[in-house]
C-alpha positions in Angstrom: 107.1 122.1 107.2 110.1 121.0 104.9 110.2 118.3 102.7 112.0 115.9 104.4 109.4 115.9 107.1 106.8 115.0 104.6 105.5 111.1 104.4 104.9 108.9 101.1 101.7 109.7 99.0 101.6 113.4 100.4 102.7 116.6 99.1 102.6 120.6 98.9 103.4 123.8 96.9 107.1 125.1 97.5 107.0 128.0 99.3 110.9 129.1 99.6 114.4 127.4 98.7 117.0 127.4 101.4 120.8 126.5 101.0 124.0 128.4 99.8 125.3 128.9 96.7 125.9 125.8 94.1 123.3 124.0 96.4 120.7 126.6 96.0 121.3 127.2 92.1 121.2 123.4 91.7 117.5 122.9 93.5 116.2 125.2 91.4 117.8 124.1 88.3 116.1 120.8 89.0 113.2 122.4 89.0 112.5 123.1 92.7 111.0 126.1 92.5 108.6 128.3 94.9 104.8 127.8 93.7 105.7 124.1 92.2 103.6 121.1 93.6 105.9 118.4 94.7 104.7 114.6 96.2 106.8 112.5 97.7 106.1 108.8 96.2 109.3 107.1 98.1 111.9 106.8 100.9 115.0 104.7 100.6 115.0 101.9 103.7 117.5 103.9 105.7 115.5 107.5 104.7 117.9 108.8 102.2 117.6 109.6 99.5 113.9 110.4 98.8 112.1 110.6 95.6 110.0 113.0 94.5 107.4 113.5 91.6 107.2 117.1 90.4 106.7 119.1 86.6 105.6 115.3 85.6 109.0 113.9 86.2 110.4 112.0 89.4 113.5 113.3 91.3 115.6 111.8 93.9 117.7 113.7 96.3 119.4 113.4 99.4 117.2 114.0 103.0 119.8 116.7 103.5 118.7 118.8 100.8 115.4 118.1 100.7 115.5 119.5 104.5 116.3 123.2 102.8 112.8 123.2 100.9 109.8 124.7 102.7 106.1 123.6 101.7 102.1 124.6 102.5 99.2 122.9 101.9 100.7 119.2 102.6 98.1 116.9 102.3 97.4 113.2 100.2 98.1 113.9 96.8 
């Protein structure tokens, strides 16, 4: 499952980063990393961009990049 897939209130462990170049080196600068638990906590009305709570801070990205991160284990957090 990727993390755009993944609904309000739930979350996983980040299994594997996907994406090119600057896009990949910037995901995991922001600290999405394989083995990190992430939860999603919003969605924007449209569905972009989400926000995420992980390492005890909260992240918003763009649907589009969150579709490049893989999870396990997603379940209500």
């Amino acid at each position: 499952m990727t993390l755009d897939q993944v609904k309000p209130g739930y979350g996983g462990i980040i299994t594997a980063v996907g994406g090119e170049g600057a896009l990949r080196h910037r995901l995991l600068d922001m600290g999405l990393t394989p083995k990190t638990q992430v939860m999603v906590r919003k969605v924007a009305p449209m569905g972009d961009p989400i926000e995420l709570y992980l390492r005890s801070y909260v992240l918003t990205i763009r649907r589009e990049d969150a579709a490049k991160i893989q999870l396990k284990e997603v379940s209500p957090v």
